[in-house]
N, CA, C and O of each residue as an XYZ file, in Angstrom:
696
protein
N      39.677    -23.086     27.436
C      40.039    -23.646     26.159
C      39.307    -24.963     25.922
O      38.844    -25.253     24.819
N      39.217    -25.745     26.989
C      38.497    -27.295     26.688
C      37.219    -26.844     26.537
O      36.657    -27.269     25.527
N      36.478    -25.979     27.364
C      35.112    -25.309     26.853
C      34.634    -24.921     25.419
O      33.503    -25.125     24.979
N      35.702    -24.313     24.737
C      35.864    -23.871     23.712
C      35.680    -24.883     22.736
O      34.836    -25.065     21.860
N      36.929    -25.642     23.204
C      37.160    -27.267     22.305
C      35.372    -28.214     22.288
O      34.794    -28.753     21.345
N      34.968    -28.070     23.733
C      33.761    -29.355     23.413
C      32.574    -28.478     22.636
O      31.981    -29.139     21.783
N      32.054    -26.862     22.817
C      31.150    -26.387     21.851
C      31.222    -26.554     20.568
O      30.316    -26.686     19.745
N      33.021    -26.535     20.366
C      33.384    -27.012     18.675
C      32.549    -28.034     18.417
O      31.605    -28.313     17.678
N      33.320    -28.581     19.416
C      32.464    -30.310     19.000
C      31.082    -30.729     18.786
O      30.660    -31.651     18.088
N      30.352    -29.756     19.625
C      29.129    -30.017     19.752
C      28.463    -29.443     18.499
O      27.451    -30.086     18.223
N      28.691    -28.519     17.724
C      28.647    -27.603     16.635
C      28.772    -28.544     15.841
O      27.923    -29.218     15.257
N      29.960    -28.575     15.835
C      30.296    -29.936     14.399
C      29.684    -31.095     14.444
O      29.381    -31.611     13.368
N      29.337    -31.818     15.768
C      28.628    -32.927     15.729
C      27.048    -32.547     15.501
O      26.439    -33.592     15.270
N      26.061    -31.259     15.484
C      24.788    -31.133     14.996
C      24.678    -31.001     13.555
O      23.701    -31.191     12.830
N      25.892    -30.630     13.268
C      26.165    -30.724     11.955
C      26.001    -31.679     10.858
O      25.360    -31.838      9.820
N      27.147    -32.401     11.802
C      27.211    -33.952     10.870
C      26.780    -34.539     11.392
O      27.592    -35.438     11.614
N      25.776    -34.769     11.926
C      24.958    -36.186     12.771
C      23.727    -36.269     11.526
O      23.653    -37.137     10.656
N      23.166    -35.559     11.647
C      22.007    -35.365     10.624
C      22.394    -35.904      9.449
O      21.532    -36.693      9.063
N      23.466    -35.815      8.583
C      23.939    -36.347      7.592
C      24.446    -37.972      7.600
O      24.396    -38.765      6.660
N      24.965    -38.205      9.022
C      25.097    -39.372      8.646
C      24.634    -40.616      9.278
O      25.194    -41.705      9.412
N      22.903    -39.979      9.809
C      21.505    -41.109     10.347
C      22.074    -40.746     11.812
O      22.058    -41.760     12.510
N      22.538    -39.696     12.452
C      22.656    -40.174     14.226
C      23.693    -41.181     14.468
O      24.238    -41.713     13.501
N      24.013    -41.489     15.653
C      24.574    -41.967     16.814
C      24.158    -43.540     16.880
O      22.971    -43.766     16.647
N      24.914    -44.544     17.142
C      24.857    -45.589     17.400
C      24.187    -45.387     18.337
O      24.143    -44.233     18.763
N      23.477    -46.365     18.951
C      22.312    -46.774     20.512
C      23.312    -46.965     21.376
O      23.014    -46.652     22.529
N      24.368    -47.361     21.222
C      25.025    -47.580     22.663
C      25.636    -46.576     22.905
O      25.689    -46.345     24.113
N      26.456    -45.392     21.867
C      26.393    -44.305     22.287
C      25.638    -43.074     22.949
O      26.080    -42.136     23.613
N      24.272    -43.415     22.518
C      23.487    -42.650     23.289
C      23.519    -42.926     24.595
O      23.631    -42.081     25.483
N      23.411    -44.243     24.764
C      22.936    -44.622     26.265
C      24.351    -44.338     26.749
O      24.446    -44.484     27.968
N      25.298    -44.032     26.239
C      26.973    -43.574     27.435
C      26.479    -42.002     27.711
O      26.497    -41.602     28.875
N      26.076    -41.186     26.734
C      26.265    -39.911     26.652
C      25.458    -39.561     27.728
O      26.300    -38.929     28.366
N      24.588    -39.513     28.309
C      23.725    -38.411     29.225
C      24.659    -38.661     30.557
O      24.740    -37.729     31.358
N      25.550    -40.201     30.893
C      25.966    -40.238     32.942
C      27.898    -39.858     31.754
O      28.984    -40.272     32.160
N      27.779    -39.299     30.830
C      29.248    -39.379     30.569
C      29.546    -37.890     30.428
O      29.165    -37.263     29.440
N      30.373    -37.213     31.635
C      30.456    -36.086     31.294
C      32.156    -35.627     31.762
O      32.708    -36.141     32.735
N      32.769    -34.668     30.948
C      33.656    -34.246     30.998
C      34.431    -33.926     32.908
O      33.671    -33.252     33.603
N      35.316    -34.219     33.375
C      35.465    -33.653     35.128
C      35.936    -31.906     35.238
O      36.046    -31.123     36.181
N      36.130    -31.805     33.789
C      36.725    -30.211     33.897
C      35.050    -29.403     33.575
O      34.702    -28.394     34.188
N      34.376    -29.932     32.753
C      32.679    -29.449     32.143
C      32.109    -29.230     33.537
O      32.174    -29.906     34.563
N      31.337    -27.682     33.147
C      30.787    -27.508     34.279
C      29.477    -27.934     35.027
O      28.551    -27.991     34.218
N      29.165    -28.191     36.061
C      27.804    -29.262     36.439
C      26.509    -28.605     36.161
O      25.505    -29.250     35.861
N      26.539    -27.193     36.272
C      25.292    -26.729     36.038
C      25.233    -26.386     34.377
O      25.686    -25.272     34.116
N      24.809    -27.069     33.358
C      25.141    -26.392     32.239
C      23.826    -25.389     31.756
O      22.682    -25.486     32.199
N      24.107    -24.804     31.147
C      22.575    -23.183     30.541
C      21.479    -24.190     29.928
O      21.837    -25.149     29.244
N      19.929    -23.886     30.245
C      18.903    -24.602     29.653
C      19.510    -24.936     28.137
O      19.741    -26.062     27.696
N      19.770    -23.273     27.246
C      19.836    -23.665     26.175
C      21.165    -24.538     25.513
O      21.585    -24.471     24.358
N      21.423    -24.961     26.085
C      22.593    -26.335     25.293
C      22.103    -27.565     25.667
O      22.081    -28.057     26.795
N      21.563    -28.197     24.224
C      20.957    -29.629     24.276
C      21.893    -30.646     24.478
O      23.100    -30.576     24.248
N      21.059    -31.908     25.069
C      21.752    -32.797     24.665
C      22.705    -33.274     23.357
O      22.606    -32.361     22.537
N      23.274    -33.954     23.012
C      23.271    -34.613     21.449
C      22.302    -35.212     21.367
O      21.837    -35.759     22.367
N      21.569    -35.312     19.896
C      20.647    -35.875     19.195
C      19.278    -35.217     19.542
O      18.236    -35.408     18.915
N      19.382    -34.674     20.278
C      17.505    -33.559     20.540
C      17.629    -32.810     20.224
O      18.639    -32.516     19.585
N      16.477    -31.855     20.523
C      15.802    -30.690     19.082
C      16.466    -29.283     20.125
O      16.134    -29.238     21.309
N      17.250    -28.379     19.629
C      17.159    -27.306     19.744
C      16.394    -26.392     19.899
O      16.228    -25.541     19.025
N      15.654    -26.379     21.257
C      14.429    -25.646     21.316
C      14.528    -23.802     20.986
O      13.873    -23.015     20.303
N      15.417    -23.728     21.662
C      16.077    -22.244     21.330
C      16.385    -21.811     19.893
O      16.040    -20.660     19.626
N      16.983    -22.535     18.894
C      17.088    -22.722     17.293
C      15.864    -22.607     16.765
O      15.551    -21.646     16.062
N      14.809    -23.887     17.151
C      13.709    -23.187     16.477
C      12.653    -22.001     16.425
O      11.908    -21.529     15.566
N      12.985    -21.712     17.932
C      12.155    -20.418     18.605
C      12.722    -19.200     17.259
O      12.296    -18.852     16.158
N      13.785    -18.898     18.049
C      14.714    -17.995     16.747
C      14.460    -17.906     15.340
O      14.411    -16.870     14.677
N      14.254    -19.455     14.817
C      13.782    -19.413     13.506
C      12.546    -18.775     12.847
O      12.373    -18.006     11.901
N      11.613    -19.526     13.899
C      10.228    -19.177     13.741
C       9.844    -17.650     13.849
O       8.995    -17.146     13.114
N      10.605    -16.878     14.924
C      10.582    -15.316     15.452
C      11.067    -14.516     13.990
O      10.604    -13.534     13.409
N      12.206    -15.412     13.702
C      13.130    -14.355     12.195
C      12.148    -14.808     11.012
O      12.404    -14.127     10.019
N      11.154    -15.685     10.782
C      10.718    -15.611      9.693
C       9.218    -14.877     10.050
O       8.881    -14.102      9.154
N       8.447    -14.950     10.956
C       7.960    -14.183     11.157
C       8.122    -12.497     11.126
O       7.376    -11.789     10.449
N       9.040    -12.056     11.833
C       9.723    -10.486     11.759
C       9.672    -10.621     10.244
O       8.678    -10.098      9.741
N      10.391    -11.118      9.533
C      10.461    -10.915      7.996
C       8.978    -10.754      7.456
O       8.482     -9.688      7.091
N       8.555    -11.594      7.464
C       7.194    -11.562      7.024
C       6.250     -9.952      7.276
O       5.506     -9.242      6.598
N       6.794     -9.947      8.597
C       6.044     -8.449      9.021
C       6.449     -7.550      9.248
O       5.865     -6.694      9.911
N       7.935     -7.403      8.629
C       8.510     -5.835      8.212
C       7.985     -6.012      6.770
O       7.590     -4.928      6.340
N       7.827     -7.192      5.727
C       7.539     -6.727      4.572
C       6.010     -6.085      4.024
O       5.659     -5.253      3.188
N       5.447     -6.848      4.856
C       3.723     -6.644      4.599
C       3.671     -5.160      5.313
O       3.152     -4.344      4.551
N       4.068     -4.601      6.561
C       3.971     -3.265      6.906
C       5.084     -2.298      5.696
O       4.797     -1.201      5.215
N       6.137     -2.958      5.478
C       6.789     -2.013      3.684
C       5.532     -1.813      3.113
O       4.832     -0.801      3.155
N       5.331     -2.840      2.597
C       4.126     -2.523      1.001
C       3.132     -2.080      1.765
O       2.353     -2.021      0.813
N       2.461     -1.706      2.689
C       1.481     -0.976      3.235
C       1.583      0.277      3.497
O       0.571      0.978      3.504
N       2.961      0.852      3.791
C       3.597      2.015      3.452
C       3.786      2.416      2.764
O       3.842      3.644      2.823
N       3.976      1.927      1.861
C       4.394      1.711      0.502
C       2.870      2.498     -0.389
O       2.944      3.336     -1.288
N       1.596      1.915      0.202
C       0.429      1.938     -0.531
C      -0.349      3.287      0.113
O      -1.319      3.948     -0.258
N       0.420      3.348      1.079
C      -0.476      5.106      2.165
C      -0.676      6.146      1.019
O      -1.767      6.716      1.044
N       0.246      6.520     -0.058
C      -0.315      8.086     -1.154
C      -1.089      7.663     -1.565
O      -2.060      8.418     -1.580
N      -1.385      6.011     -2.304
C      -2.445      5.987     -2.864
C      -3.620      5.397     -2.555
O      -4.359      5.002     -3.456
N      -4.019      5.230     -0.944
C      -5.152      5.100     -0.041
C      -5.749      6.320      0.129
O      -6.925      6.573     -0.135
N      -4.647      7.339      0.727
C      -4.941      8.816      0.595
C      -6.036      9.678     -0.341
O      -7.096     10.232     -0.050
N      -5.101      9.501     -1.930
C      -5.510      9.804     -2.873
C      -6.629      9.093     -3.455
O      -6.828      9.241     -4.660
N      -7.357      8.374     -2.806
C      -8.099      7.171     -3.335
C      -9.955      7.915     -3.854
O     -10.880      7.183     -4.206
N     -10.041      9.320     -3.762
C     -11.345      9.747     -3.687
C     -11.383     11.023     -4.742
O     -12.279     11.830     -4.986
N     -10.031     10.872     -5.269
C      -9.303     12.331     -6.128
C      -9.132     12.464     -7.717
O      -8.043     11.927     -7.920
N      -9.420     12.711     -8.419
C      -9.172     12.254     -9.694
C      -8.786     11.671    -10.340
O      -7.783     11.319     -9.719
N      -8.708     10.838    -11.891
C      -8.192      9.752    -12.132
C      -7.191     10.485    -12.751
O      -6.660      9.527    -13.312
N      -6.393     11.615    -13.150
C      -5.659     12.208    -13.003
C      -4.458     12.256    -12.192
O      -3.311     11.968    -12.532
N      -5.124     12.886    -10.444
C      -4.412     12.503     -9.480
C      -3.821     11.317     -9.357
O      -2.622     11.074     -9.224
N      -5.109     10.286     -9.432
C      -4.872      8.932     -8.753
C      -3.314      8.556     -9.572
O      -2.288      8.192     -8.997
N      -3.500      8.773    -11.113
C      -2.494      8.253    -11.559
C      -0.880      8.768    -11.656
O       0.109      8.245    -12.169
N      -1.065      9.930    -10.985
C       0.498     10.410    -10.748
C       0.805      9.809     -9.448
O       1.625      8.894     -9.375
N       0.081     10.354     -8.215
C       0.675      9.324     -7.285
C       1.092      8.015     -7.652
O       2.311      7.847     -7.640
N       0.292      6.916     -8.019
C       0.689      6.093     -8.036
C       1.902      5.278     -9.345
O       2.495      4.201     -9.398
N       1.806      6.512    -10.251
C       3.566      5.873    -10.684
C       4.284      6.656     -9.906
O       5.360      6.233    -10.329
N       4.647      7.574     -8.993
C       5.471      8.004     -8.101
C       5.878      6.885     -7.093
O       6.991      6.691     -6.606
N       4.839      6.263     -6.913
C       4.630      5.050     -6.227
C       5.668      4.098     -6.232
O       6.572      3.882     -5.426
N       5.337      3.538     -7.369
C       6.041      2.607     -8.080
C       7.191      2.719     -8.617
O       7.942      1.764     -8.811
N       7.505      4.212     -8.985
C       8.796      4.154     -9.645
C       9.855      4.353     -8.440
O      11.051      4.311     -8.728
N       9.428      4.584     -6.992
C      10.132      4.584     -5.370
C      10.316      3.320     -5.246
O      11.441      2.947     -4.914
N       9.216      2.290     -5.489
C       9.055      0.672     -5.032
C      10.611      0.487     -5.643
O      11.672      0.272     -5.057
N      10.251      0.687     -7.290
C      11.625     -0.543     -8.028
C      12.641      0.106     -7.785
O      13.447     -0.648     -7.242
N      13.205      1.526     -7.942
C      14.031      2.319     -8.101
C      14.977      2.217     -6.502
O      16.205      2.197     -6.423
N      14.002      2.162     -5.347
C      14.526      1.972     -4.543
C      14.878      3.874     -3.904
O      15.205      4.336     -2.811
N      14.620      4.418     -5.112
C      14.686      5.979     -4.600
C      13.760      6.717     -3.597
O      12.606      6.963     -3.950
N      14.171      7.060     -2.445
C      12.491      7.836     -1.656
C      12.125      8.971     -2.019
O      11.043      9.232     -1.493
N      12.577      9.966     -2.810
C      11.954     10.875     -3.176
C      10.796     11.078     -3.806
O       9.925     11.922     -3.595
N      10.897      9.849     -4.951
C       9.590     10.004     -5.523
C       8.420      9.413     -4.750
O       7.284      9.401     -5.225
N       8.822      8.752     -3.135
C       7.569      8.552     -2.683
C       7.394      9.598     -1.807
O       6.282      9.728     -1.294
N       8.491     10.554     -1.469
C       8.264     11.767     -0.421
C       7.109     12.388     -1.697
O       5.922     12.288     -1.385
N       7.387     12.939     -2.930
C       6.739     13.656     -3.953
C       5.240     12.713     -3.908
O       4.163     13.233     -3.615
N       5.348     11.702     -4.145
C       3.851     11.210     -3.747
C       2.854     11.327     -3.043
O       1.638     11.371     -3.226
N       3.899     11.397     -1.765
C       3.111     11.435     -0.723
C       2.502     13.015     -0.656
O       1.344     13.259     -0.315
N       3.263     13.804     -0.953
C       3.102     15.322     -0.773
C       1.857     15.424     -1.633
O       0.740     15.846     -1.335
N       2.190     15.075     -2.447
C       1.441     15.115     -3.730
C      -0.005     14.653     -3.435
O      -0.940     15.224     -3.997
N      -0.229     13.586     -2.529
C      -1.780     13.050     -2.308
C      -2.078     14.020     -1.628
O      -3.263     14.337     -1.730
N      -1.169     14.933     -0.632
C      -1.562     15.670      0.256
C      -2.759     16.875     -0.215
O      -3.707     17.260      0.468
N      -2.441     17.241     -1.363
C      -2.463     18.195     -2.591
C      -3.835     18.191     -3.447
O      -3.557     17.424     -4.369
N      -4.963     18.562     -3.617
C      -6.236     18.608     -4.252
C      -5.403     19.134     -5.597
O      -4.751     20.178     -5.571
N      -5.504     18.300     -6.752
C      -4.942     19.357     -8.145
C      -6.547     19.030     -8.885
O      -7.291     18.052     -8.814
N      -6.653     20.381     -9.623
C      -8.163     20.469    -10.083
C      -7.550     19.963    -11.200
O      -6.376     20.111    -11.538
N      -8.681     19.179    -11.909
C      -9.124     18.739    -13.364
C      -8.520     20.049    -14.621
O      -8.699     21.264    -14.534
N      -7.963     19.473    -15.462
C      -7.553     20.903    -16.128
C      -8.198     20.177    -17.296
O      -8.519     20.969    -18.183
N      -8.466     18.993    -17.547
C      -8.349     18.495    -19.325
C      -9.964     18.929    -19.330
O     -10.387     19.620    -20.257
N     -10.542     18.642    -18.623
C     -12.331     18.990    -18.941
C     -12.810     20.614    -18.149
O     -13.100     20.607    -16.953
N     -12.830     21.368    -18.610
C     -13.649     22.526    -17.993
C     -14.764     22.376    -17.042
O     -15.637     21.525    -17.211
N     -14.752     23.004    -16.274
C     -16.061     22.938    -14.945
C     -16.918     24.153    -15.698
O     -16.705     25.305    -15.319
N     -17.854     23.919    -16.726
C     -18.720     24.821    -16.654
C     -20.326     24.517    -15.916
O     -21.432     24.942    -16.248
N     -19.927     23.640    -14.837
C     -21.457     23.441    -14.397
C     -22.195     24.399    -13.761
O     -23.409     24.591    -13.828
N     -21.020     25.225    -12.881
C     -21.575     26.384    -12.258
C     -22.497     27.258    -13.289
O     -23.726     27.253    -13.215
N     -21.609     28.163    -14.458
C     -22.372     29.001    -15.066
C     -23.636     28.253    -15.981
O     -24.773     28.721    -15.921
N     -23.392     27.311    -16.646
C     -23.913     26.578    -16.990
C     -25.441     25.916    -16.618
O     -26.178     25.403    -17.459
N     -25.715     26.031    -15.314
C     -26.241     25.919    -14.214
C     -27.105     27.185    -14.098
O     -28.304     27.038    -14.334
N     -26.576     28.648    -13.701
C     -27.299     29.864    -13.807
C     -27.973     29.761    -15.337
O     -29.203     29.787    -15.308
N     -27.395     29.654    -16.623
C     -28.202     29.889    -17.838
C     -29.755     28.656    -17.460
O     -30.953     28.935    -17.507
N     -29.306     27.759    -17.224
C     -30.216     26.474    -17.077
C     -31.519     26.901    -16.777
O     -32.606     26.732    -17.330
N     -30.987     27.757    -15.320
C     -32.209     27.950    -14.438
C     -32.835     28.989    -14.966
O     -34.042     29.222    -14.905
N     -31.755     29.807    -15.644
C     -32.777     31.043    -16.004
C     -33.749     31.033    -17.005
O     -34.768     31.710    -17.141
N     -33.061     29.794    -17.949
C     -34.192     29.504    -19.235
C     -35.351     28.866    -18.587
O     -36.447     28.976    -19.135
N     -35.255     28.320    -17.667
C     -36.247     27.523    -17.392
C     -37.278     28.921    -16.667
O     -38.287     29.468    -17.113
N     -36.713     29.089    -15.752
C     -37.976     30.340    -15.232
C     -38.072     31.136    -16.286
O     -38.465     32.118    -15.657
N     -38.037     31.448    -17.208
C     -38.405     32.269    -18.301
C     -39.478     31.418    -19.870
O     -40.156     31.821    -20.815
N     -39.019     30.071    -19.283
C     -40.035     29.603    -20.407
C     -41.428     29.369    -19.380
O     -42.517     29.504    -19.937
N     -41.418     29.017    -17.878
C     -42.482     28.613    -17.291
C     -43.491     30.108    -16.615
O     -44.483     30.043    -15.890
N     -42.962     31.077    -17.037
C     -43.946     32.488    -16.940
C     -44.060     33.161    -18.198
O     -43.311     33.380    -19.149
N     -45.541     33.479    -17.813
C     -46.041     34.039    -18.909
C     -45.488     35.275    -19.375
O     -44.526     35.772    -18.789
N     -45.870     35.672    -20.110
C     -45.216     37.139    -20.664
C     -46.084     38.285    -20.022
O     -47.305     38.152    -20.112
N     -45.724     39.085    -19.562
C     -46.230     40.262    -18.542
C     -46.847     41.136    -19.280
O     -46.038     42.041    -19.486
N     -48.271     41.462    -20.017
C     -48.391     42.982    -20.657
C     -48.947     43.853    -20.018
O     -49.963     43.691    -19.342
N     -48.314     44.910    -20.169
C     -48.921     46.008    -19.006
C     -49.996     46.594    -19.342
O     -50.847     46.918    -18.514
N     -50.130     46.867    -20.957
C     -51.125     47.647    -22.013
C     -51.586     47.042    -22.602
O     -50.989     46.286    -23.368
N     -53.854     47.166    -22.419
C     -54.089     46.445    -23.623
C     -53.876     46.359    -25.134
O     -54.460     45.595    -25.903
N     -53.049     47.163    -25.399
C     -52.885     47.463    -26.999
C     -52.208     46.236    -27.325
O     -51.391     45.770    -26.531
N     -52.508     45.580    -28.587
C     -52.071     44.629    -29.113
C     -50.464     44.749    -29.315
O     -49.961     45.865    -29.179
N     -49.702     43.720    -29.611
C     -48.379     43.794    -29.837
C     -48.135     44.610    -30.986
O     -49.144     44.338    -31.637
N     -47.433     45.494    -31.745
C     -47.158     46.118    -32.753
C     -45.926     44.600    -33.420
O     -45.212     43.767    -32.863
N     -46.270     44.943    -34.843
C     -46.287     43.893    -35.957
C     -45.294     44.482    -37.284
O     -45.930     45.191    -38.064
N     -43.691     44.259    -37.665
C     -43.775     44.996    -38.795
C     -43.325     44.062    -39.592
O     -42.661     43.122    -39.156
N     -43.717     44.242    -41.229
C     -43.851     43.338    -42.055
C     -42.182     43.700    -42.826
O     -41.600     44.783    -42.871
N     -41.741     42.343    -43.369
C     -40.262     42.546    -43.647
C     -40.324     41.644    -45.055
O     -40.553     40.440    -44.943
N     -40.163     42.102    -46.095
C     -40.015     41.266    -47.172
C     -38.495     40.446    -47.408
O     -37.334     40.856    -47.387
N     -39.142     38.999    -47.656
C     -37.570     38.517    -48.079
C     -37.997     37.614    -48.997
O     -39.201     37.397    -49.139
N     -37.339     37.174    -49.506
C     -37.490     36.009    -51.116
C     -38.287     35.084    -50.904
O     -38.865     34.481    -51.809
N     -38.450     34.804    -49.453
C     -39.127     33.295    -48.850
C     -40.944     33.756    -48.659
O     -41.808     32.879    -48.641
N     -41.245     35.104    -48.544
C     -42.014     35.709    -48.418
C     -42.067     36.535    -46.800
O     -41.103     36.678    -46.047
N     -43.348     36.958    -46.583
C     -43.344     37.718    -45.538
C     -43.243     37.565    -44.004
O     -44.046     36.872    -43.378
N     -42.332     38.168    -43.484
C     -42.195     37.526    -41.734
C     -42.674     38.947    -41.034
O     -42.519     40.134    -41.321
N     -43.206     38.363    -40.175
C     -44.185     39.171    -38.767
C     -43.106     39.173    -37.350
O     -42.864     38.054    -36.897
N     -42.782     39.773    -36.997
C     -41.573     40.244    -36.137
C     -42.525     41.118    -35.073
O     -43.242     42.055    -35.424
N     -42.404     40.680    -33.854
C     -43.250     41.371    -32.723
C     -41.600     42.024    -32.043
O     -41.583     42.727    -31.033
């Protein structure tokens, strides 16, 4: 119970010392040869004197704002994996993942980042513009080899010619 009683004390006095400038000087100089006969002789590193720094307090501090710091930056990096993923995919794609994204961030809901994520997983083809490059591509080539060879005649006979009247006058049709 007196154990109990002097941590109170010691609690309450880190408390209010700070507030009201520290300890008189002649109190200090009683406190380090002034110790309780029931207090035990070996006391734990971590319980300071009065008036020194809590080395253990600040360790703790420094560790918890750190951890904070780096559960949040690994969140939003998790957070950003569908749309690193998706980062090479259509601007289509790109843009559904990433309001799936976002609407998980604020909403706080994970589904729409499970659906995201699935979703980067996912090649979705272009629907608003047609892919005609392929066929597009065969006509290309074929006009082209057909304008760069000559025309093949097997027979010297001249081309046959027939004459067609129209208002504009006469056209020659091979």
């Amino acid at each position: 119970m007196i154990m109990v009683r002097c941590l109170a004390a010691s609690a309450l006095a880190s408390i209010l010392l700070p507030l009201t400038g520290g300890l008189p000087a002649r109190a200090l100089e009683a406190l380090p040869n002034a110790k309780h006969e029931l207090a035990p002789h070996g006391m734990p590193p971590f319980i300071t004197a009065p008036g020194a720094t809590d080395i253990l307090y600040v360790i703790v501090a420094v560790a918890l704002v750190a951890a904070v710091l780096a559960f949040g930056a690994f969140f939003f990096w998790l957070h950003s994996l569908p749309e690193r993923m998706v980062h090479g995919s259509t601007k289509v794609h790109i843009d559904i993942v990433a309001v799936l994204c976002l609407i998980s961030l604020f909403t706080h809901n994970n589904w729409f980042w499970v659906g995201g994520l699935l979703l980067a997983l996912v090649k979705i083809p272009e629907f608003s513009i047609p892919d005609f490059g392929g066929a597009l591509g065969r006509i290309a080539g074929s006009l082209e080899k057909m304008a760069d060879t000559e025309p093949k005649i097997t027979d010297a006979s001249p081309p046959k010619t027939t004459n067609h009247r129209s208002a504009k006058g006469t056209v020659n049709h091979v």
